[in-house]
Every structure is written in C-alpha cells, then in structure tokens.
C-alpha positions, 0 to 999 in steps of 0.5 A: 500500500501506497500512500504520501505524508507532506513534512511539516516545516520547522515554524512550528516545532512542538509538533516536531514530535508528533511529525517524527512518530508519523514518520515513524509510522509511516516507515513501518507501514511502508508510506511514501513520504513527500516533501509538504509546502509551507504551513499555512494559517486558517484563521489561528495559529499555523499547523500543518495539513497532512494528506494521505491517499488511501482509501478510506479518504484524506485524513488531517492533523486538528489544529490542537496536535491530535492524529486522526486514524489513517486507513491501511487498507490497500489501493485498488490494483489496476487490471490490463486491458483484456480483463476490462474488454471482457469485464465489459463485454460481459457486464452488457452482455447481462443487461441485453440478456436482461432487457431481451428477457424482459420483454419475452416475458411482457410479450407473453404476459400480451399474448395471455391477454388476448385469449378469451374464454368466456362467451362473446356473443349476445342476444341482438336485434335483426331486423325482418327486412334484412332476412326477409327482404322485399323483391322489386327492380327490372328483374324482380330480384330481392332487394338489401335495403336493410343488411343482417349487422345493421343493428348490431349496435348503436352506431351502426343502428344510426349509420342505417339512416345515411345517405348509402354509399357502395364502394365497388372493389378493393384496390388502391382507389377504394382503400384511398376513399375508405382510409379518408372518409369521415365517419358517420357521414355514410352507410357504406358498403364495401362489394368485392370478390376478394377479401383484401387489399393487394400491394400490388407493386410488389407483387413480382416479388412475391412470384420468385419467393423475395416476399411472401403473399401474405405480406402483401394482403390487408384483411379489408373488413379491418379497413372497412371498420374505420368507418363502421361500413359493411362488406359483401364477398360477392361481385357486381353483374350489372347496375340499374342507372334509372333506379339506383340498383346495383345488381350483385352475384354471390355463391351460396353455401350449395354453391349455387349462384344468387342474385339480388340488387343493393340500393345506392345513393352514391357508387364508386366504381373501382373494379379494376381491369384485365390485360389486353389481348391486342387480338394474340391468340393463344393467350390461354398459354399465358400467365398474368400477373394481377392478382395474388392467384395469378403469382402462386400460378407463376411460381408453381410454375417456374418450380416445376420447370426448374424441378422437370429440368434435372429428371435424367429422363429429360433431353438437352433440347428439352432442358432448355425449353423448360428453362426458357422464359419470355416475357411480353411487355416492357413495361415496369410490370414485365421489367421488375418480374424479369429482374426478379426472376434473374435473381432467382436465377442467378443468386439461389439456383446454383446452391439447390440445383445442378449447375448445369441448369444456371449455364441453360437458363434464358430469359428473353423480354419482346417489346414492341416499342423501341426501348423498354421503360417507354413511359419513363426518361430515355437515359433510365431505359438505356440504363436498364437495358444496359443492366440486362445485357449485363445480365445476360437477359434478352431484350427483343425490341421492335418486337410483336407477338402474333401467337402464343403456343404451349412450346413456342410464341410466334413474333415479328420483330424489325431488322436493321433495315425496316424490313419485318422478320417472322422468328420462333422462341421455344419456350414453357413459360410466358407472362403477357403483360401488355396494356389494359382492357375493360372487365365484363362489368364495365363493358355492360354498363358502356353497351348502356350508355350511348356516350360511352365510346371508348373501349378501354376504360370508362369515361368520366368527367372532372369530378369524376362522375360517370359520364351518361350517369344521373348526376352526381350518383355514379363515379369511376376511380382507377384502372376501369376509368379515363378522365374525358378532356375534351375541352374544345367540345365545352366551348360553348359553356365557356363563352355562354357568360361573356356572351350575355353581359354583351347580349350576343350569340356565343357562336358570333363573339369576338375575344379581346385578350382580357375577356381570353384570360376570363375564359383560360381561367374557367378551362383551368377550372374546368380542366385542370391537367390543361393548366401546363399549356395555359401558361403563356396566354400571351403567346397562344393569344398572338399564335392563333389571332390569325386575321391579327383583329387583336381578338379571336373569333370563334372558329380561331378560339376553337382551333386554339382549344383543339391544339390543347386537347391534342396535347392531352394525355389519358392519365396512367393506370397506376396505383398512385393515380387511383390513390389520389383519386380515391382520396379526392373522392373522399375529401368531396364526399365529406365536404357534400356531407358537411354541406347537405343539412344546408342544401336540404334546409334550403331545399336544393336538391338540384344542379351541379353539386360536385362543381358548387361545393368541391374542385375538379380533380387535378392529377399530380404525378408524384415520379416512377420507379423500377426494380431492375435488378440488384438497381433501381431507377427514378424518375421524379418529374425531371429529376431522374437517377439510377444505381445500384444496391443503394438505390435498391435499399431506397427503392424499399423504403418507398414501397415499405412507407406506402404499406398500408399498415404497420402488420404489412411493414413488419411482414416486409421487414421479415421477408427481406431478412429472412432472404438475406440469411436463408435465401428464397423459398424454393418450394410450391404448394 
C-alpha cells in the first residue's frame, strides 16, 4: 500500500514530535513520504495539513496536535486491458440478456391477454327486412335495403339512416376513399370478390419467393371498420342507372349462384381491369400477373420447370425449353418480374440445383416499342437495358407477338433495315403483360350508355362522375376509368357568360385578350391537367389571332382549344393515380356531407353539386420507379437517377412507407431478412 505524508516545516516545532512518530509510522507501514509546502494559517495559529491517499479518504492533523486514524487498507490494483474488454463485454452482455428477457416475458404476459374464454356473443336485434327482404327492380330480384349487422349496435343502428354509399372493389382507389372518409357521414358498403387489399407493386416479388403473399394482403373488413361500413364477398353483374340498383352475384353455401340488387345513393366504381389481348391468340398459354392467384400460378410454375429440368429422363433440347422464359411487355410490370426472376436465377439456383441448369437458363423480354421503360426518361431505359445485357437477359425490341403456343410464341420483330422478320422462341413459360382492357362489368354498363365510346376504360368527367350517369350518383376511380378532356367540345359553356353581359350569340363573339384570360381561367377550372399549356396566354393569344383583329373569333378560339386537347394525355393506370383519386373522392364526399343539412334546409336538391361545393380533380404525378435488378431507377418529374444496391435499399423504403399498415411493414421487414440469411423459398404448394 501506497500512500504520501507532506513534512511539516520547522515554524512550528512542538509538533516536531508528533511529525517524527508519523514518520515513524509511516516507515513501518511502508508510506511514501513527500516533501509538504509551507504551513499555512486558517484563521489561528499555523499547523500543518497532512494528506494521505488511501482509501478510506484524506485524513488531517486538528489544529490542537491530535492524529486522526489513517486507513491501511490497500489501493485498488489496476487490471490490463483484456480483463476490462471482457469485464465489459460481459457486464452488457447481462443487461441485453436482461432487457431481451424482459420483454419475452411482457410479450407473453400480451399474448395471455388476448385469449378469451368466456362467451362473446349476445342476444341482438335483426331486423325482418334484412332476412326477409322485399323483391322489386327490372328483374324482380330481392332487394338489401336493410343488411343482417345493421343493428348490431348503436352506431351502426344510426349509420342505417345515411345517405348509402357502395364502394365497388378493393384496390388502391377504394382503400384511398375508405382510409379518408369521415365517419358517420355514410352507410357504406364495401362489394368485392376478394377479401383484401393487394400491394400490388410488389407483387413480382412475391412470384420468385423475395416476399411472401401474405405480406402483401390487408384483411379489408379491418379497413372497412374505420368507418363502421359493411362488406359483401360477392361481385357486381350489372347496375340499374334509372333506379339506383346495383345488381350483385354471390355463391351460396350449395354453391349455387344468387342474385339480388343493393340500393345506392352514391357508387364508386373501382373494379379494376384485365390485360389486353391486342387480338394474340393463344393467350390461354399465358400467365398474368394481377392478382395474388395469378403469382402462386407463376411460381408453381417456374418450380416445376426448374424441378422437370434435372429428371435424367429429360433431353438437352428439352432442358432448355423448360428453362426458357419470355416475357411480353416492357413495361415496369414485365421489367421488375424479369429482374426478379434473374435473381432467382442467378443468386439461389446454383446452391439447390445442378449447375448445369444456371449455364441453360434464358430469359428473353419482346417489346414492341423501341426501348423498354417507354413511359419513363430515355437515359433510365438505356440504363436498364444496359443492366440486362449485363445480365445476360434478352431484350427483343421492335418486337410483336402474333401467337402464343404451349412450346413456342410466334413474333415479328424489325431488322436493321425496316424490313419485318417472322422468328420462333421455344419456350414453357410466358407472362403477357401488355396494356389494359375493360372487365365484363364495365363493358355492360358502356353497351348502356350511348356516350360511352371508348373501349378501354370508362369515361368520366372532372369530378369524376360517370359520364351518361344521373348526376352526381355514379363515379369511376382507377384502372376501369379515363378522365374525358375534351375541352374544345365545352366551348360553348365557356363563352355562354361573356356572351350575355354583351347580349350576343356565343357562336358570333369576338375575344379581346382580357375577356381570353376570363375564359383560360374557367378551362383551368374546368380542366385542370390543361393548366401546363395555359401558361403563356400571351403567346397562344398572338399564335392563333390569325386575321391579327387583336381578338379571336370563334372558329380561331376553337382551333386554339383543339391544339390543347391534342396535347392531352389519358392519365396512367397506376396505383398512385387511383390513390389520389380515391382520396379526392373522399375529401368531396365529406365536404357534400358537411354541406347537405344546408342544401336540404334550403331545399336544393338540384344542379351541379360536385362543381358548387368541391374542385375538379387535378392529377399530380408524384415520379416512377423500377426494380431492375440488384438497381433501381427514378424518375421524379425531371429529376431522374439510377444505381445500384443503394438505390435498391431506397427503392424499399418507398414501397415499405406506402404499406398500408404497420402488420404489412413488419411482414416486409421479415421477408427481406429472412432472404438475406436463408435465401428464397424454393418450394410450391
């Protein structure tokens, strides 16, 4: 044991004796003793100050020459560096060990909570009209004015005497609508053959074992209960217009089909659409790629080519065929899924299969555009091709399918000098992935409405109402709609109010730049994905005075219209653009919510109510992107970028953001680790 002894000074030397006993002691106790300063006076006579550094702390001789007690006890030892990593190493280890414990425990002190043993269910009201409803409509079917959880309690019970809304299918668009709706302000009604809501982004990822299925689902009755709505498992056949009547089909339990009608004051329509066979045949030779079926289908199938490719009995030619894959479309549906199989392919086939099918795998993807990835920046298409050349994934381009057979696809493609060349691909596997088309029940209603001409998709105005439809009572949302800009053909209503203030005919009126701007603003209004080529009025004002009178007539007025329709492109059938239209139709539905006691006191019940009370929809495009392989490409609105795992990590993050809740945020996360250590799930059910 180490300790000091300052030695006091000869001014005070009847405390020499005290010193030399200390001295003394502290030689025998083996103390070091070191050289003290000058005494020093605190308010009486000088004494000296003893310090010693042992454990028991610092001890002092009292003024009056008594010695107080000093500590034997030894100094602590100092331990190496290895001892205090370990001493460390351990000493965290024991509160992670005790932290990760505690919260097993609190979990399954959770999990024991949400077991229930004693009986839920209780005596409720049923309403007679819901078990036995009335029969009416053109096809005298039953009619389910009244549905069997109406009065299952009070909120519902007052939610029964709302205005009715019903919500046709469960996708992006609906989702939207029923996650921003005010509660209490309708009786909803969600009808959809399918249970769930599909991210469906994500859905090339769940073909190849990257995701599972289950991550990308959302039960809709837990959606559905934000707004105390009710849902029907069934699907719409045909809808009434005249008596308001939605005609819906279900199978019973005898697996018999019933048909009855469900009364509406509004329905939204957000069924969706199919892919568009551009007059290919052999399509039945397909997969597609839209539904949670359509994936378990492909990756059964893949399996199964990858597990018939390593029999002994199959040949060379054989081998290849089966471990051919085509896929026919460039679009972002077709890119992502020929990354994702590449992947597959490339990263877990060779740990679980002969090597030799790794050297025989092809993955061929027919454009008929001149670059894959048209829609998006030119430089992004140059670098996704170029990333599946690297990879070794055939792009056909200039390409067209004429048919589809179960061992080969039939297309023409471009050579270098124009001229049009018949060629064959082998192949058991090919995904169609080329455009929209309507379903069977948006094509009943169009074959009923004379103003519906288009056959793609329904079209809407604006607001998004129906056109043909009663007013107000029937919108389409999503991949079934197209929003109809033809602004040239509104000319009339825009001239009708300057016309009047001057007494004149709209047909005959004469613009002068400042009653031209009146009218840029009621288009703007109007339509509002015009506003970009409305810009300089100036400009346009100037191009199209054609006599240079310093005002437009009619007829120039017109052209100058009919150049800005020409310009106008249908919106992209996009999960973002039925997100946002499903979000618009939510925020209109409940400012006509807040604004109907008013309407009603003052007995208006008639007119444009969608244009008095809320805006026309304006499309904001929010930027694209695509997986292509360990990269990912964006193009945001001008800003465009690549890269390679970096970006895939971002690309990630987007889609786990856009997750409609935090049970699918946390399947993800799963997923995506659970590939990193164990690799995909190379197994079919």
């Amino acid at each position: 044991m180490q300790a000091s002894v300052r030695n006091p000074t000869s001014a005070s030397g009847r405390l020499l004796p005290i010193y030399q006993n200390i001295h003394a002691f502290a030689s025998s106790s083996r103390l070091s003793v070191l050289p003290l300063p000058p005494l020093r006076r605190q308010g009486g006579p000088f004494h000296p100050l003893i310090s010693t550094s042992l454990a028991s702390g610092p001890r002092k001789i009292s003024p009056h020459g008594t010695l107080r007690s000093i500590s034997t006890k030894p100094l602590p030892v100092q331990r190496g560096p290895a001892f205090r990593f370990f001493y460390r190493f351990f000493a965290y280890s024991g509160a992670f060990v005790l932290v990760a414990g505690g919260l097993v425990v609190a979990f399954f002190i959770y999990d024991a909570t949400t077991y229930r043993e004693d009986l839920t269910y209780t005596d409720i009201p049923v309403s007679t009209e819901a078990l036995y409803p009335r029969r009416g409509g053109p096809k005298n079917l039953p009619i389910a004015e009244v549905l069997v959880d109406d009065d299952d309690c009070e909120e519902n019970s007052r939610q029964k005497r709302k205005p009715k809304l019903v919500v046709l299918g469960s996708g992006w668009g609906s989702v939207a609508l029923l996650k921003m709706l005010n509660p209490e302000q309708y009786h909803v009604t969600v009808v959809s053959p399918a249970n769930y809501f599909l991210f469906t982004p994500m859905l090339p990822s769940a073909t190849v074992g990257t995701l599972e299925l289950r991550s990308l689902v959302e039960p809709i009755r837990r959606i559905v209960q934000r707004v105390r709505g009710h849902f029907l498992r069934a699907e719409a056949v045909d809808v009434e217009l005249a008596e308001k009547l939605l005609e819906v089909s279900q199978v019973d339990a005898s697996g018999e089909k019933k048909h009855f009608y469900l009364p509406y004051d509004k329905l939204v329509i957000g069924v969706g659409s199919t892919s568009n066979p551009h007059g290919v045949k052999g399509l039945e030779n397909c997969h597609f790629l839209k539904t949670v079926e359509d994936a378990r289908s492909i990756r059964n199938r893949i399996l199964h080519n990858l597990e018939a490719a390593c029999l002994p009995t199959t040949s060379d030619e054989e081998r290849r065929r089966l471990l051919s894959f085509v896929i026919s479309g460039g679009g972002p549906t077709g890119v992502e899924f020929a990354a994702e199989l590449f992947d597959l392919l490339n990263e877990d086939l060779g740990r679980c299969f002969p090597k030799i099918l790794r050297n025989e795998v092809s993955v061929h993807v027919v454009q008929s555009r001149g670059h894959i990835l048209n829609t998006y920046d030119e430089a992004l298409s140059k670098y996704a091709e170029a990333k599946f050349a690297h990879d070794q994934v055939e792009v056909l381009t200039n390409s067209r399918v004429k048919e589809v057979l179960p061992d080969k696809i039939i297309f023409s493609q471009k050579d270098q000098n124009g001229e049009t060349v018949t060629k064959e691909l082998p192949h058991n596997f090919c995904l169609w992935s080329t455009g929209v088309a309507q379903t069977e029940f948006c094509k009943r209603i169009s074959d009923k409405i004379d103003t519906q001409t288009n056959r793609h998709a329904l079209e809407t105005d604006t607001h998004l109402r129906l056109n043909g439809a009663p007013l107000g009572s029937v919108y389409c949302i999503g991949d079934c709609s197209t929003v109809q800009n033809n602004v040239a053909d509104h000319l009339i209503h825009f001239l009708r109010g300057i016309a009047h203030e001057k007494g004149k005919d709209p047909e005959t009126i004469d613009l002068t730049f400042k009653e031209w701007r009146e009218v840029a603003l009621r288009v703007k209004k109007r339509f509002p994905q015009a506003s970009d080529h409305l810009r300089r009025l100036d400009r346009l004002f100037e191009q199209y005075d054609k006599d240079k009178s310093g005002k437009l007539d009619f007829g120039e007025l017109h052209e100058l219209l009919r150049q800005i329709d020409s310009k106008l492109t249908s919106l992209p059938a996009t999960a973002q653009r039925a997100h946002q239209q499903g979000q618009y139709l939510a925020r209109k539905f409940n400012k006509l919510a807040q604004a109907a006691p008013g309407m009603a006191a003052n007995q208006i019940d008639y007119g444009d109510m969608d244009a008095a009370i809320y805006k026309a929809f304006e499309y904001k495009h929010m930027g694209s992107l695509a997986y292509v392989g360990n990269a990912a490409i964006f193009d945001f609105g001008g800003m465009s970028f690549s890269g390679g795992l970096l970006a895939v990590y971002l690309w990630r993050s987007i889609y786990f953001a856009q997750s409609v809740s935090f049970r699918t945020r946390v399947l993800l996360a799963m997923d995506w680790s659970k590939r990193a250590l164990f690799g995909r799930d190379l197994m079919n059910f």
